[in-house]
Backbone as CSV, one residue per row, in Angstrom:
resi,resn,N_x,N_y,N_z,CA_x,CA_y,CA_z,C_x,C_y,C_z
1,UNK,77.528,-182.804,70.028,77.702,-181.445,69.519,77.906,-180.457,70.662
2,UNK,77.297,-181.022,71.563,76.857,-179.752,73.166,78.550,-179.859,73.746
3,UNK,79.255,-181.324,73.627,80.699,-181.213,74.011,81.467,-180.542,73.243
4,UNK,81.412,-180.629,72.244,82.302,-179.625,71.193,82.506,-178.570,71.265
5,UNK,81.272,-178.145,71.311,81.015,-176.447,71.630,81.841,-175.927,73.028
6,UNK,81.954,-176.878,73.973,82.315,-176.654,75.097,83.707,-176.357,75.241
7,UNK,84.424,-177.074,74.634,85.463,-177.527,73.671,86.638,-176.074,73.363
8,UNK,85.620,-176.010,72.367,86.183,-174.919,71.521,85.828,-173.385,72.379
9,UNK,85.178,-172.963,73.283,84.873,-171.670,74.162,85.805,-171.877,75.413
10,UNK,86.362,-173.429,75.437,87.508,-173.156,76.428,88.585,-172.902,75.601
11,UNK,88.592,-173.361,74.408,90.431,-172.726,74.120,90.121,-171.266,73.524
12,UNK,88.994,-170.683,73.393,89.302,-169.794,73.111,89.118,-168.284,74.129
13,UNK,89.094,-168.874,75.373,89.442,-168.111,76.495,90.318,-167.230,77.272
14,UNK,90.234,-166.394,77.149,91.376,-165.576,77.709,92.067,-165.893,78.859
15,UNK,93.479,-165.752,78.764,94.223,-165.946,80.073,93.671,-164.765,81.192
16,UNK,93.463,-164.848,82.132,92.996,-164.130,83.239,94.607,-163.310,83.806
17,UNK,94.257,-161.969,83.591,95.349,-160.929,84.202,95.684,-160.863,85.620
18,UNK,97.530,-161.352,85.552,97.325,-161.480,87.063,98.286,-160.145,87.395
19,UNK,98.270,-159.738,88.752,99.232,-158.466,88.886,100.399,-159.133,89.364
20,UNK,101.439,-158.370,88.776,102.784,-158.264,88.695,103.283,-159.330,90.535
21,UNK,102.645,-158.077,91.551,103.088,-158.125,92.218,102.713,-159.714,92.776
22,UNK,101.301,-160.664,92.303,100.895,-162.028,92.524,101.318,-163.141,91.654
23,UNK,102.134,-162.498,90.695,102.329,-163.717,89.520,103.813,-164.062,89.860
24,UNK,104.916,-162.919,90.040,106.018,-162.986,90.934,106.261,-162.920,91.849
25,UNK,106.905,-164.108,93.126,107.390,-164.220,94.210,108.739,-163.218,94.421
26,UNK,108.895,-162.681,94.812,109.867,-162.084,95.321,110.751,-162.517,96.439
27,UNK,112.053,-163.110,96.157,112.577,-163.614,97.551,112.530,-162.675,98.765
28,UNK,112.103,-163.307,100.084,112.116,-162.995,101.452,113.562,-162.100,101.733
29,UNK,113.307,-160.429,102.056,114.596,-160.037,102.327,114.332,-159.711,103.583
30,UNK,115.623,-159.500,104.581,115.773,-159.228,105.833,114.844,-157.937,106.350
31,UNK,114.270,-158.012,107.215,112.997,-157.066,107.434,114.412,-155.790,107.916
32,UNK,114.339,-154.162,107.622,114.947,-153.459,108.270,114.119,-153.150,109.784
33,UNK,115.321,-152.336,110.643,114.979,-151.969,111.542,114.567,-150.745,111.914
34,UNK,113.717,-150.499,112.374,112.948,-149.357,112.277,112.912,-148.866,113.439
35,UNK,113.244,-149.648,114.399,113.019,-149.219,115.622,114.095,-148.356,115.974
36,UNK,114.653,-148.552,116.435,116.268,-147.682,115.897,116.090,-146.550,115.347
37,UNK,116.181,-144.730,116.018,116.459,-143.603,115.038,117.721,-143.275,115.217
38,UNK,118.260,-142.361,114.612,119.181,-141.172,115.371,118.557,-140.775,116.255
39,UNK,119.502,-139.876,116.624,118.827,-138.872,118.275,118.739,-137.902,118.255
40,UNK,119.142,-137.006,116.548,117.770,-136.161,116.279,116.402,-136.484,116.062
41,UNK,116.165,-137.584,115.715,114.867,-138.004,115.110,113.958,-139.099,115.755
42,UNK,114.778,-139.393,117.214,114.129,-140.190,118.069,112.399,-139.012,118.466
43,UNK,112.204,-139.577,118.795,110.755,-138.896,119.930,111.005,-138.725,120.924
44,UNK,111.050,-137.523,121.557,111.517,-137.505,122.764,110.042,-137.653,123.985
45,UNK,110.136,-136.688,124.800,109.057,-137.097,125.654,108.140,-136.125,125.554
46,UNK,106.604,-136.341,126.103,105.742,-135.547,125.417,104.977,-134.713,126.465
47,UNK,104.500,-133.339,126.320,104.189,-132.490,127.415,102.303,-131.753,126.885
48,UNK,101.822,-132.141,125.778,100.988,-132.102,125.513,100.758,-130.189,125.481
49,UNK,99.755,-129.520,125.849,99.963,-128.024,126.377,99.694,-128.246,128.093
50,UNK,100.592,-128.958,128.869,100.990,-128.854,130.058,102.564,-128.006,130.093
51,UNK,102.443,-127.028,129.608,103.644,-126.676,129.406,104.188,-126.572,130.995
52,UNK,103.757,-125.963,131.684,104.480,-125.913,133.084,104.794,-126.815,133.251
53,UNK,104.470,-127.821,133.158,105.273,-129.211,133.858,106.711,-129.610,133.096
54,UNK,107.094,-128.934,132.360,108.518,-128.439,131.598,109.525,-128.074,132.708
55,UNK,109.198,-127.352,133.797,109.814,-126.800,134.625,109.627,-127.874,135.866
56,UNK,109.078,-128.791,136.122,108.998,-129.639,137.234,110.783,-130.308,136.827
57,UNK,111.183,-131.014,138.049,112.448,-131.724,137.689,112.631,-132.766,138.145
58,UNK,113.393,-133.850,137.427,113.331,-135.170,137.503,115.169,-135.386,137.957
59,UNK,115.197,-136.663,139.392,116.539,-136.831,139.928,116.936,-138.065,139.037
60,UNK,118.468,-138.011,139.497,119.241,-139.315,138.458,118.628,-140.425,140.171
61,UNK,118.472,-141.579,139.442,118.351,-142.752,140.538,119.348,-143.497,140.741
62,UNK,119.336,-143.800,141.879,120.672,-144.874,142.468,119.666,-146.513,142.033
63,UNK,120.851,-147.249,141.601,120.205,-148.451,141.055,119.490,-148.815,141.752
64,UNK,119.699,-149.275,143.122,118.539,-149.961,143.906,116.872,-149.204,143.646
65,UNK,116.943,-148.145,144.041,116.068,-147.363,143.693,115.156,-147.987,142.065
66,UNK,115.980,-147.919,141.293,115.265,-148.367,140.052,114.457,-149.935,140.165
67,UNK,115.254,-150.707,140.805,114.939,-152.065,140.788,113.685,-152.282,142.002
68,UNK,114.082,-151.346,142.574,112.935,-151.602,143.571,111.245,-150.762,142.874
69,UNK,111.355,-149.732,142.294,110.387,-149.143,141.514,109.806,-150.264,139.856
70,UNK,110.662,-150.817,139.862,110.211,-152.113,138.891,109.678,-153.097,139.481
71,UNK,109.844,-153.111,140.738,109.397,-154.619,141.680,110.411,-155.568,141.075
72,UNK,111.597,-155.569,140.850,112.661,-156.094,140.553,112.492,-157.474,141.428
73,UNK,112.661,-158.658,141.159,112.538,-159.828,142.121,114.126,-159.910,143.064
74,UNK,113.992,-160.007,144.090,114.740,-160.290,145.170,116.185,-161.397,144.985
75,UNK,117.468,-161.205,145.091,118.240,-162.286,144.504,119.047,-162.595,145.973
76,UNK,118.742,-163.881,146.359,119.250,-164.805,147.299,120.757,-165.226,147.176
77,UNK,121.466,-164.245,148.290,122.779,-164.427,148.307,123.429,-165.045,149.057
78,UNK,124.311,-166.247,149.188,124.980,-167.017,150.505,126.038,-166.388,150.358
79,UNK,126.742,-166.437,151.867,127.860,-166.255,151.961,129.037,-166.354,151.342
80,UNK,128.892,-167.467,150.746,130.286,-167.434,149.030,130.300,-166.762,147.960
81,UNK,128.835,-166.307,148.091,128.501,-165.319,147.083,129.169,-163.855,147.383
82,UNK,128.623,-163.478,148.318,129.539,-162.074,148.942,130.604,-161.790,148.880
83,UNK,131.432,-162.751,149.336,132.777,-162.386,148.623,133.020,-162.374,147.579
84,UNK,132.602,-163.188,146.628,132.732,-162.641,145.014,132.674,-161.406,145.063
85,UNK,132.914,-160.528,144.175,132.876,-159.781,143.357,131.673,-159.082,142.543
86,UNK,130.718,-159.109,142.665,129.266,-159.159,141.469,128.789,-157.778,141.254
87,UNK,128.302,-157.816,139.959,128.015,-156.388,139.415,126.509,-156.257,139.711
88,UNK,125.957,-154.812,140.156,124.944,-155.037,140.354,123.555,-155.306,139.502
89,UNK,122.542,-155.490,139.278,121.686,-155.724,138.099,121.406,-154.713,137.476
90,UNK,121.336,-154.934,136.265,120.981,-154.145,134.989,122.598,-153.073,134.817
91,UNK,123.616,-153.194,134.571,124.690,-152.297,134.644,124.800,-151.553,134.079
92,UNK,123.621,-151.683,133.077,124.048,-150.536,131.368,122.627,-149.201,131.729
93,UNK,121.974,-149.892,132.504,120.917,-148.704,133.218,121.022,-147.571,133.583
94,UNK,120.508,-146.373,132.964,120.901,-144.822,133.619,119.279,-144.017,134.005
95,UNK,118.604,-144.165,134.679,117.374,-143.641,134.978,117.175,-142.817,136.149
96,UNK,115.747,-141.362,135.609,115.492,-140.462,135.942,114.158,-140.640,136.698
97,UNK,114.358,-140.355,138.059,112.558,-140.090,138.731,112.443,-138.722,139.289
98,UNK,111.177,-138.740,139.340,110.511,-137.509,139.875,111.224,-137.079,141.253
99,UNK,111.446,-136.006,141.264,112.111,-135.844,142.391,110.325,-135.125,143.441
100,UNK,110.692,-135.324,144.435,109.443,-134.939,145.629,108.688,-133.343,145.539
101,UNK,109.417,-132.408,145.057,108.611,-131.177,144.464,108.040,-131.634,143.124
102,UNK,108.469,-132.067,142.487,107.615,-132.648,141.383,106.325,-133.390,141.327
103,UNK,106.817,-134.190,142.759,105.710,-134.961,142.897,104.710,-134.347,143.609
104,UNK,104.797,-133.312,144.525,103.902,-132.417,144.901,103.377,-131.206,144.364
105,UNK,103.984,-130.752,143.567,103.677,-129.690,142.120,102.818,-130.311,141.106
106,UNK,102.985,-131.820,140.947,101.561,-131.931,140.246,100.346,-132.263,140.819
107,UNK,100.090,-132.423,142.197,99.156,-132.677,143.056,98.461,-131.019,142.966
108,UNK,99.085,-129.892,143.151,98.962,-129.110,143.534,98.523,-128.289,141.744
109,UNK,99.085,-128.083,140.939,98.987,-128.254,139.625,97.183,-128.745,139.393
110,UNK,97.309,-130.108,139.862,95.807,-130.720,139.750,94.702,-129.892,140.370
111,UNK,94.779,-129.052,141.773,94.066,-129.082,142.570,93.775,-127.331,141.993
112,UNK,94.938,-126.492,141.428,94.593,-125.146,141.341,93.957,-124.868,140.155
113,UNK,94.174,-126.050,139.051,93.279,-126.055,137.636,92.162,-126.667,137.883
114,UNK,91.813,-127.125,138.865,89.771,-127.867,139.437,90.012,-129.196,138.257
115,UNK,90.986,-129.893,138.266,91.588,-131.129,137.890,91.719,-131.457,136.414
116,UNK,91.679,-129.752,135.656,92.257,-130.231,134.393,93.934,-130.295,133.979
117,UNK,94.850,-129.559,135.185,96.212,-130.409,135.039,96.651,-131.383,135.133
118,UNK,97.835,-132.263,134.767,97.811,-133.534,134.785,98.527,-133.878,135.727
119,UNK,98.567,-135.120,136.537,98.838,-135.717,138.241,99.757,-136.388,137.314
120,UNK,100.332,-136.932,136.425,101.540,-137.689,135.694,102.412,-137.206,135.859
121,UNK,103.905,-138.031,136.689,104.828,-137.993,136.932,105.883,-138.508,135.339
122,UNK,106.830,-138.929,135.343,107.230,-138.831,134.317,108.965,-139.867,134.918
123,UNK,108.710,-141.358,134.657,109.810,-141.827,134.627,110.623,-142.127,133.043
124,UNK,112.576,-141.738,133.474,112.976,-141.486,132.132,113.854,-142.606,132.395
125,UNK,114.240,-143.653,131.466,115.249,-145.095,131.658,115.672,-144.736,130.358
126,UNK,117.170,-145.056,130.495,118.048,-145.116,129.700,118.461,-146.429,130.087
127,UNK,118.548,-147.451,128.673,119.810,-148.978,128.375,120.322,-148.612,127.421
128,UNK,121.665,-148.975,127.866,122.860,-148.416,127.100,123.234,-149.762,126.306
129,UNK,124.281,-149.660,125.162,124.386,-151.507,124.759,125.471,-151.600,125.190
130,UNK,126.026,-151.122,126.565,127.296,-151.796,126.942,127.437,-150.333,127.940
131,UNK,128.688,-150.959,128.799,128.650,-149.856,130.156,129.873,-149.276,129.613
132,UNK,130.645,-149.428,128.710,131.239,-148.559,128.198,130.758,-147.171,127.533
133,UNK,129.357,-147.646,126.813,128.615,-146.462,126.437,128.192,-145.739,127.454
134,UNK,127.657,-146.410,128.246,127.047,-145.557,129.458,127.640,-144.926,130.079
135,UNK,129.152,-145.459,130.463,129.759,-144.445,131.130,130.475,-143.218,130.443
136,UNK,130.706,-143.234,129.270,130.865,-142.209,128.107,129.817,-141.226,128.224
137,UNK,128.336,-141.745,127.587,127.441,-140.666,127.699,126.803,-140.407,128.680
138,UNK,126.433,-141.333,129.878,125.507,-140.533,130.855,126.713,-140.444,132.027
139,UNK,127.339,-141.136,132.857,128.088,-141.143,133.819,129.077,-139.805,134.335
140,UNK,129.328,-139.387,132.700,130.481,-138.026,132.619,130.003,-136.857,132.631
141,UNK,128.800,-136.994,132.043,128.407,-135.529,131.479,126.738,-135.436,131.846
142,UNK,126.274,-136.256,132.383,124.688,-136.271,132.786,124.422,-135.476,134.468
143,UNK,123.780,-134.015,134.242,123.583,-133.987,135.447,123.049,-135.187,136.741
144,UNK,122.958,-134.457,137.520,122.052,-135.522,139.000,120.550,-135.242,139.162
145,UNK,120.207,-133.819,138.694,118.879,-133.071,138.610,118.990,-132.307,137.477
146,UNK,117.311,-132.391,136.558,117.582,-131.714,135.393,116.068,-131.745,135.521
147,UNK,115.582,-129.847,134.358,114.111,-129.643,134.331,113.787,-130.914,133.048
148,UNK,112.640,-131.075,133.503,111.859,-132.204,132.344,112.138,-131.522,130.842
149,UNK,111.644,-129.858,131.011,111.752,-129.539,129.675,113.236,-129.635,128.842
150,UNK,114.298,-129.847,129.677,115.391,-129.768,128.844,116.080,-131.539,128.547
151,UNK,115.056,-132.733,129.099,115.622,-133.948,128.892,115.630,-134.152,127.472
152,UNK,114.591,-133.753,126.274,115.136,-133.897,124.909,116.484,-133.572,124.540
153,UNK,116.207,-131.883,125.010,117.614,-131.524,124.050,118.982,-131.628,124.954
154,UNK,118.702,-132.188,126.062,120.190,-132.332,126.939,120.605,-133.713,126.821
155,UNK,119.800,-134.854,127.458,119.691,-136.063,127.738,119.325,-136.847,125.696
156,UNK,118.357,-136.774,125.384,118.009,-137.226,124.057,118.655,-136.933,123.307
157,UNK,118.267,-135.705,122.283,119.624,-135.091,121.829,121.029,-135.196,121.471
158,UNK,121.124,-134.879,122.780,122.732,-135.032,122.900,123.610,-135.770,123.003
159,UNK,122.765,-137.389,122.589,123.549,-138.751,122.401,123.910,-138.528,120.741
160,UNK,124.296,-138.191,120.888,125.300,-137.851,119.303,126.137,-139.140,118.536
161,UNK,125.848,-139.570,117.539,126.439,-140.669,117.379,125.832,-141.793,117.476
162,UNK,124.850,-141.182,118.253,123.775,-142.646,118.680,122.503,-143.334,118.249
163,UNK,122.002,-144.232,118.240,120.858,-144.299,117.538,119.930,-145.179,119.146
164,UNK,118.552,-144.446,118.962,117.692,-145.047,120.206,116.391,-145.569,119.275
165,UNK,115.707,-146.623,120.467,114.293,-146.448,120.283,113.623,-146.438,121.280
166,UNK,112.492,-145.820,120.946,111.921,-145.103,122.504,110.618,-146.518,122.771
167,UNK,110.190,-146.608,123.994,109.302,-147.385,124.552,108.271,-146.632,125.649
168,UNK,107.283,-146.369,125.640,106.364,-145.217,126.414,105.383,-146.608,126.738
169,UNK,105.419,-146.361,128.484,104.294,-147.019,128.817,103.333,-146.538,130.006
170,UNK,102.331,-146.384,129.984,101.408,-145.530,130.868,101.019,-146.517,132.065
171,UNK,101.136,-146.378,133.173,100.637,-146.822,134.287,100.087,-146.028,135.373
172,UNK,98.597,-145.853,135.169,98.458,-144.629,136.520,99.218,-143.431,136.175
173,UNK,99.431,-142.781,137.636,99.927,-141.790,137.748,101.721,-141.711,137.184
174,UNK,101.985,-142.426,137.184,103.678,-142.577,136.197,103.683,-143.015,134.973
175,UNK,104.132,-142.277,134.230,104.426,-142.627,132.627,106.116,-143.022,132.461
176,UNK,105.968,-144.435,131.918,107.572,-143.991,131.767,107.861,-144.278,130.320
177,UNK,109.424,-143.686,129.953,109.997,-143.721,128.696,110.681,-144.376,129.095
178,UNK,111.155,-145.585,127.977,112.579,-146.169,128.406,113.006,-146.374,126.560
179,UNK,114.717,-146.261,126.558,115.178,-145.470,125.934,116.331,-146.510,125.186
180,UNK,116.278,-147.249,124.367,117.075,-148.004,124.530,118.374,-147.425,123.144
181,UNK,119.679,-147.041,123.763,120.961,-146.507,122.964,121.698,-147.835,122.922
182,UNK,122.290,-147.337,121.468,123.189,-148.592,120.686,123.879,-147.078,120.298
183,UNK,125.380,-147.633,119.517,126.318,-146.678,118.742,125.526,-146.790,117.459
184,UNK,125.764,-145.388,116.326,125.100,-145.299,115.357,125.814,-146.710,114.072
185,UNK,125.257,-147.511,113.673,125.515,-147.883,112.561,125.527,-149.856,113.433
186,UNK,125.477,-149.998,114.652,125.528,-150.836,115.334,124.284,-151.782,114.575
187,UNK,124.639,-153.508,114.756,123.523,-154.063,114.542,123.100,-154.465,115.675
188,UNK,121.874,-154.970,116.253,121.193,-155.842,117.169,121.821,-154.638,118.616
189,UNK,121.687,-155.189,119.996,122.039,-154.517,120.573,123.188,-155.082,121.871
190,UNK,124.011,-155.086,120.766,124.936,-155.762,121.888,125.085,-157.103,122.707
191,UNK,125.926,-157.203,123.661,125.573,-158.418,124.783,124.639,-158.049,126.049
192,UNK,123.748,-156.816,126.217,123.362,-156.576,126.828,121.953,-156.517,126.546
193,UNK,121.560,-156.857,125.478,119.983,-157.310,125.136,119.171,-157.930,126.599
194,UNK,119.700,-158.314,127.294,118.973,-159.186,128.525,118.711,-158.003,129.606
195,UNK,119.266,-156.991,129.821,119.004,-155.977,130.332,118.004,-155.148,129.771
196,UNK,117.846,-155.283,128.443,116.499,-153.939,127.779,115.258,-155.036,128.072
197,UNK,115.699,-156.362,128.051,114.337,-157.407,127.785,114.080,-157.420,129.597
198,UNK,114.712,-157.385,130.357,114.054,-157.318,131.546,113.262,-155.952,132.019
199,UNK,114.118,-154.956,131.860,113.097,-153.736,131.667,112.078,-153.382,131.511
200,UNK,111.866,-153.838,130.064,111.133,-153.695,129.209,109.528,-154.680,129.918
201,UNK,109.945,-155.719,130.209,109.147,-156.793,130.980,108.363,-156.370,132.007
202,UNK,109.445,-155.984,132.686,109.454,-155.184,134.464,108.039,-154.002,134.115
203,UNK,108.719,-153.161,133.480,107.101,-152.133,133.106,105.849,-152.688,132.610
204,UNK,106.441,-153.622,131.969,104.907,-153.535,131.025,104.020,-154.505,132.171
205,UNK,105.203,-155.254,133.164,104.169,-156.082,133.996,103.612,-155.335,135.051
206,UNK,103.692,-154.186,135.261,103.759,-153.385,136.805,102.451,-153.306,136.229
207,UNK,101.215,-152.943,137.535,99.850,-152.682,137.752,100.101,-150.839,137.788
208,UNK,98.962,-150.603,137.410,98.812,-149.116,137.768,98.775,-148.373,138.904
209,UNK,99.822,-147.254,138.704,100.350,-146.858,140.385,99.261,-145.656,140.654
210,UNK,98.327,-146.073,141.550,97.160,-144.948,142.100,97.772,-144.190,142.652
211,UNK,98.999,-143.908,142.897,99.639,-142.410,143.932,100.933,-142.558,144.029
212,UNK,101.920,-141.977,144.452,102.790,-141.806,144.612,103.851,-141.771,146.094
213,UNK,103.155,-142.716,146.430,103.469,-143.045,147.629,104.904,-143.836,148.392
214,UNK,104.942,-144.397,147.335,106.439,-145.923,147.103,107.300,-144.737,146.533
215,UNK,107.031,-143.219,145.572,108.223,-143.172,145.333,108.945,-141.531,146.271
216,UNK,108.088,-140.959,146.827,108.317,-140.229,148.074,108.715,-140.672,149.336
217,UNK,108.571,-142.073,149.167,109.675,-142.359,150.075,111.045,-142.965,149.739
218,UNK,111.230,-142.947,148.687,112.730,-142.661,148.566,113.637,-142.208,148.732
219,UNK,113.650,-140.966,148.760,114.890,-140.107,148.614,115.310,-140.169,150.149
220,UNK,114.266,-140.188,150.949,114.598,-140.589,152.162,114.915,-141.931,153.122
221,UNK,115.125,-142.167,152.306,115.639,-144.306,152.354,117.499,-143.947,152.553
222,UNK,117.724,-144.220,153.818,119.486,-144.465,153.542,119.846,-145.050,152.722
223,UNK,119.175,-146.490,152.942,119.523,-147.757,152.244,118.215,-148.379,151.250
224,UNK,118.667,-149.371,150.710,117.209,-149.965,150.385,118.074,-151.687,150.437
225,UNK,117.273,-152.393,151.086,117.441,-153.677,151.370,116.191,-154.513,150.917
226,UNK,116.469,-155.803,150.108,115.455,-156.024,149.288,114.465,-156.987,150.728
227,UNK,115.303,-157.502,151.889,115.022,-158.332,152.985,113.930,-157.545,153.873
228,UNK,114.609,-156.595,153.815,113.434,-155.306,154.487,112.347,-154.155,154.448
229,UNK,112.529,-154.695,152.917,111.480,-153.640,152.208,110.165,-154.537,151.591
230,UNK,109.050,-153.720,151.662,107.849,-154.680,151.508,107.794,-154.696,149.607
231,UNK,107.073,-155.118,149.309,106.691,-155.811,148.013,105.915,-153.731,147.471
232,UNK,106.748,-153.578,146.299,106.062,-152.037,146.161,104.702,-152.043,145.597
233,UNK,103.859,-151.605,146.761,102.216,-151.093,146.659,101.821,-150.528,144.929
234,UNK,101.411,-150.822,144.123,100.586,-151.169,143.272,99.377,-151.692,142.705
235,UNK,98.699,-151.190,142.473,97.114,-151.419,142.399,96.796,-150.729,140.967
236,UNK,95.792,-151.878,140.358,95.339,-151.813,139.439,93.700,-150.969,139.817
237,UNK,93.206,-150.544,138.498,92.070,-149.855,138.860,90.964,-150.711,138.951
């Protein structure tokens, strides 16, 4: 009798309510990309209420310069090599450093606020998805020196047509943005993906820069030779 009963209270059990969204699978669709805005609606760079540092100004860099501020690894050339022809690394690269009043305006900045201004310099990298773009938008029309406060609406901005996504990474005393432009409506980023992925690498592996020492001596570098230049000073805290 005790089975019967058992019996009959299972069939007369309610189906258990499942939600819509667990009872139907929905096929797997292509994730969109998000990373990717326009260049009204990118993020540009951020000044917090340091407003003076709007007016500090940041120089265009000569490639070596960049590669050597990444700790770029050293590329071993023989003599058959030289005569080739070879482009130099990263080609679609357009990047901004602190120029040496900058870098001493925020020392000084620090020292007249009793250290509530900020000692952050401010590196700006642009990857382009092809050096055709690059030389279109930054090469033609990109000053050599420009105030920080006008890199949104001059430099950001004013890639019209374009779609970026921004990458902010803090190290020490240098913050940098790096900026990566495709044409608007573009998928993936070109054949030059290997250039944003080394970049991108290059920063996030760098140690935190306690001063500004590696990049004040730049501007005064004739040359930069990767044979003769030491390994760039970096220290973690």
């Amino acid at each position: 009798m005790a089975e019967k009963e058992k019996q009959k209270q299972k069939q007369h059990k309610k189906p258990k309510h499942q939600h819509p969204s667990k009872s139907v699978k929905s096929p797997p669709s292509a994730a969109p990309d998000y990373s990717f805005k326009p260049s009204s609606e990118v993020k540009g760079l951020r000044f917090g209420g340091q407003f003076i540092v709007k007016s500090f100004t940041i120089r265009r860099a000569r490639p070596l310069e960049l590669l050597k501020l990444l700790s770029y690894p050293p590329t071993t050339t023989t003599a058959a090599d030289k005569k080739k022809t070879t482009t130099p690394p990263l080609p679609t690269t357009a990047a901004f450093l602190p120029t040496n009043f900058t870098i001493l305006a925020h020392h000084a900045w620090h020292t007249l606020t009793l250290g509530l201004g900020t000692r952050k310099s401010k590196v700006v990298v642009f990857v382009f998805e092809s050096e055709q773009l690059k030389c279109a938008a930054a090469d033609r029309g990109w000053p050599a020196e420009i105030p920080l406060g006008e890199v949104n609406r001059r430099l950001v901005r004013g890639l019209t047509g374009c779609e970026l996504a921004r990458f902010k990474f803090r190290k020490g005393c240098i913050t940098f943005y790096v900026y990566a432009v495709r044409r608007e409506g573009s998928a993936g980023f070109g054949g030059f993906g290997e250039d944003l992925r080394l970049v991108l690498q290059s920063v996030a592996s760098l140690n935190d820069f306690l001063d500004h020492t590696a990049m004040l001596a730049m501007p005064n570098q004739r040359s930069i030779d990767f044979a003769a230049v030491p390994p760039l000073a970096a220290m973690a805290h």
